[in-house]
C-alpha positions in Angstrom: 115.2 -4.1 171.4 115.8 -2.1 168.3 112.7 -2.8 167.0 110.7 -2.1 170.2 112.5 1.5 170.5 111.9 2.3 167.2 108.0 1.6 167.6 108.2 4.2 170.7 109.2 6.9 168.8 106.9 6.4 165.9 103.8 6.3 168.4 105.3 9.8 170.1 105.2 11.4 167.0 101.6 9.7 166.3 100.4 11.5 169.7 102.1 14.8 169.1 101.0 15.3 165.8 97.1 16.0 166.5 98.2 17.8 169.4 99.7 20.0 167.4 97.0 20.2 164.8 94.3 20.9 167.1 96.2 24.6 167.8 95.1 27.3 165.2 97.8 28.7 163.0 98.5 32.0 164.3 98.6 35.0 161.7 101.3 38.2 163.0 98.4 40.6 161.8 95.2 39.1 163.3 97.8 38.6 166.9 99.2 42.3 166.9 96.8 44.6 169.0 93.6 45.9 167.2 93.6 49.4 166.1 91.2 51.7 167.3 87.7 51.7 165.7 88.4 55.1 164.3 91.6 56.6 163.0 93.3 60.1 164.6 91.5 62.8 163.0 93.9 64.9 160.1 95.8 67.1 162.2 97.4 70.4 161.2 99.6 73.7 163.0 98.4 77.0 162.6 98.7 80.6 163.7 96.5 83.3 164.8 96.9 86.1 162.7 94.4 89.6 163.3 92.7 90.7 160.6 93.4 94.3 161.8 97.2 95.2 162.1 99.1 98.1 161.3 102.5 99.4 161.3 102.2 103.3 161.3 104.6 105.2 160.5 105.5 108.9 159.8 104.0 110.9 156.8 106.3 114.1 157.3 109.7 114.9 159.1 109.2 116.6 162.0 109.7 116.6 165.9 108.0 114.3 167.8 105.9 115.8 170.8 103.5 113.2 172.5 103.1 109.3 172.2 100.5 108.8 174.7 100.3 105.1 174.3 103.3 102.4 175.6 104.0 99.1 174.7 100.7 96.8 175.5 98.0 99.3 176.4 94.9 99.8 174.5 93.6 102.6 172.8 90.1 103.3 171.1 89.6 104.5 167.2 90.0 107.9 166.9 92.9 108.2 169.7 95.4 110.2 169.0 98.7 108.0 169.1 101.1 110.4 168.0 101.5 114.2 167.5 104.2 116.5 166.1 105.5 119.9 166.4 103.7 121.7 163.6 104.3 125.3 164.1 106.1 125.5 160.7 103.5 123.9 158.9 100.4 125.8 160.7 102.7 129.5 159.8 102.6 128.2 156.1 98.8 127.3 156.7 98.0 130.7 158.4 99.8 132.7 155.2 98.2 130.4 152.3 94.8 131.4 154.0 95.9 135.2 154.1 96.6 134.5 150.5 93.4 133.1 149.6 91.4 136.3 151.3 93.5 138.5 149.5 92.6 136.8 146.4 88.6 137.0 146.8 89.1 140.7 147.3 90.9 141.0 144.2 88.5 138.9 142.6 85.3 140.9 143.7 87.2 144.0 143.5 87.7 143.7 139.7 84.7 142.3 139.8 83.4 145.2 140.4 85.3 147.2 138.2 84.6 145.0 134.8 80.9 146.2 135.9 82.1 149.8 135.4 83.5 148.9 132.6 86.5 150.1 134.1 88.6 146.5 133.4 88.2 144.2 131.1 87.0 140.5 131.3 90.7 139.6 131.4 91.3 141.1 134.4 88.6 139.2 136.2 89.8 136.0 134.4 93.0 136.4 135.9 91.9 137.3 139.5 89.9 133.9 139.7 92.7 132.6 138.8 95.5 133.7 141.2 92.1 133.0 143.7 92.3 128.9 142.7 95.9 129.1 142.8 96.1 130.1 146.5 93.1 127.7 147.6 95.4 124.9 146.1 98.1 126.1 148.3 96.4 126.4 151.2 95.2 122.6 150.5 98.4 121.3 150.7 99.5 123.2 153.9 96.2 121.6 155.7 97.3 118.1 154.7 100.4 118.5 156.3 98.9 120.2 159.4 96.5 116.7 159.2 99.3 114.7 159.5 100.7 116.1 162.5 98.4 114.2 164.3 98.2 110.2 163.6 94.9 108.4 165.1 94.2 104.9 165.7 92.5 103.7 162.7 90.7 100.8 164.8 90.6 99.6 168.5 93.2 98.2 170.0 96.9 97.9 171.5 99.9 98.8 171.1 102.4 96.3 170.0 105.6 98.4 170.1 106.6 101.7 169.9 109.0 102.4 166.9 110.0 105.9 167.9 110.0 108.0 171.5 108.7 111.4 172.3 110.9 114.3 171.8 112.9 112.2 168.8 113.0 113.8 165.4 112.2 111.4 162.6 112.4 111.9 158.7 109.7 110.9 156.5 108.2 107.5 156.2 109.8 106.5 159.8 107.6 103.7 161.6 106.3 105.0 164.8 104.4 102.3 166.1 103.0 98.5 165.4 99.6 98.2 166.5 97.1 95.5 166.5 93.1 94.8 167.4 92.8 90.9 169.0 89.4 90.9 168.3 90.0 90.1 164.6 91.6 87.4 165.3 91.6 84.3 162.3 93.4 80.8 162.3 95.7 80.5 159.6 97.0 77.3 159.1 99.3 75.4 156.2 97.6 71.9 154.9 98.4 69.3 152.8 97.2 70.6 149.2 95.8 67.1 148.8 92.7 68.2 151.6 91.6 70.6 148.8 89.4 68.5 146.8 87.4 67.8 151.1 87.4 71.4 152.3 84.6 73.5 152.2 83.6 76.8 153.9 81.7 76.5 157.1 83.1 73.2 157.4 84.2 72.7 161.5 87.3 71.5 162.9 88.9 72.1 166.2 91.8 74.7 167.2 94.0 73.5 170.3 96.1 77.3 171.3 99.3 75.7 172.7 99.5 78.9 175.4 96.1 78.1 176.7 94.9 74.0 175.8 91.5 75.4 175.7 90.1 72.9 172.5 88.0 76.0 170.5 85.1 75.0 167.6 86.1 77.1 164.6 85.2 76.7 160.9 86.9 77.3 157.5 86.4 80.5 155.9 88.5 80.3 153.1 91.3 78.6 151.2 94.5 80.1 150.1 95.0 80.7 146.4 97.5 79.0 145.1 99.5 75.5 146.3 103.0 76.5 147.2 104.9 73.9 144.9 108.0 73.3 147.2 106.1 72.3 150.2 103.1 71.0 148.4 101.1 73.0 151.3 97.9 75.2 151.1 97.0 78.5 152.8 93.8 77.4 154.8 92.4 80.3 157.0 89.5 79.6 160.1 87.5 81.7 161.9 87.3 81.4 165.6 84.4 81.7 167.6 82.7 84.5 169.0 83.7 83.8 172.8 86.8 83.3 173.1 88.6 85.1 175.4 92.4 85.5 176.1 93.6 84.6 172.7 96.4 86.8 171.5 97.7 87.5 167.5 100.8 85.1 167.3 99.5 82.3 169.5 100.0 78.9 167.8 98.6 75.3 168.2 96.9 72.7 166.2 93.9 72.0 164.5 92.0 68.7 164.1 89.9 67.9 161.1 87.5 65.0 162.2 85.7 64.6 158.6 89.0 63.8 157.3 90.2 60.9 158.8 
């Protein structure tokens, strides 16, 4: 009986054993779920930064008298954006002028009088110059007249206003921060090992995170120099010609295809 059970479990084992041969050895990497034909494309965030930007600020102290422009509206180049009270500096003007006629007629009258031979050369050599010595004057009085108006160097909006009409500000005060969103460039931070694979002209795609509107843009340039801590490098895009609705400050993300 022994014997007759043992001979039962050897031929079990005989039938199991090419059952289990006849299943293929299964390898974890060839079971786990293929990868994608092509890898996620090199992904980066940037910034939109305008190439035209401008804090202006006061060149003189002085009392402020219009601001024409608030917070968000747009202005052309030329505009005035700001204007002072400059009746103290156009009654300095107005008397260095005075002082500059008075000095041609001194000039021409001795002038004059050197042709008599009724002064000498000296005379006329100091007429000319007290003449150059009130021009000079009156020079620096019409600067300061100039900049009791501030323009808009470039078209655009206005950011913030600094400073409100009727305030007196001292010299060097910032009046308003404008900006032009037509000059707008992508400026994004990327691994400095992508340097040796970017090239200007070379096209990527810029995802805004306000807007999800996937835009073509195109490397201009690349920063100049690798910032050590981060091991990062100032990469900067331009956008393309239509695109409407983008702002200066927007963020999002760019997407490198040729550098999977």
């Amino acid at each position: 009986m022994r014997r007759a059970a043992g001979l039962a479990v050897v031929m079990g084992m005989l039938y199991l054993v090419p059952a289990l041969a006849s299943e293929p050895a299964k390898d974890p990497l060839l079971d786990a779920p293929q990868a994608t034909a092509q890898a996620a494309p090199a992904s980066a965030r940037g910034v939109l930064r305008a190439r035209d930007q401008a804090v202006l600020s006061s060149e003189l102290a002085g009392r402020i008298v219009e601001m024409p422009y608030a917070d968000g509206e747009a202005f052309q180049k030329g505009s005035v954006l700001a204007r002072f009270d400059c009746s103290a500096y156009q009654a300095q003007l107005n008397a260095a002028q005075a002082a500059v006629r008075a000095a041609r007629e001194e000039l021409n009258h001795n002038k004059q009088l050197a042709a008599l031979k009724s002064v000498g050369q000296f005379a006329v050599s100091l007429a000319e110059a007290k003449q150059a010595q009130a021009q000079a004057e009156a020079q620096v009085y019409q600067v300061q007249v100039k900049r009791c108006v501030i323009t808009a160097p470039f078209d655009g909006r206005v950011v913030q206003r600094r400073a409100q009409p009727h305030e007196s500000v001292a010299s060097g005060t910032p009046l308003l921060e404008v900006v032009d969103n037509r000059s707008l460039e992508i400026q994004l931070l990327v691994p400095s090992r992508w340097l040796g694979r970017l090239k200007p002209g070379q096209a990527f795609e810029f995802v805004p995170d306000e807007t999800g509107q996937p835009l073509q843009a195109q490397v201009k340039r690349v920063g100049a120099r690798i910032d050590e801590g981060s091991q990062t490098l100032l990469l900067i895009g331009t956008l393309p010609q239509q695109a409407p609705g983008l702002l200066a400050g927007m963020s999002g993300s760019a997407h490198f295809a040729e550098l999977q």
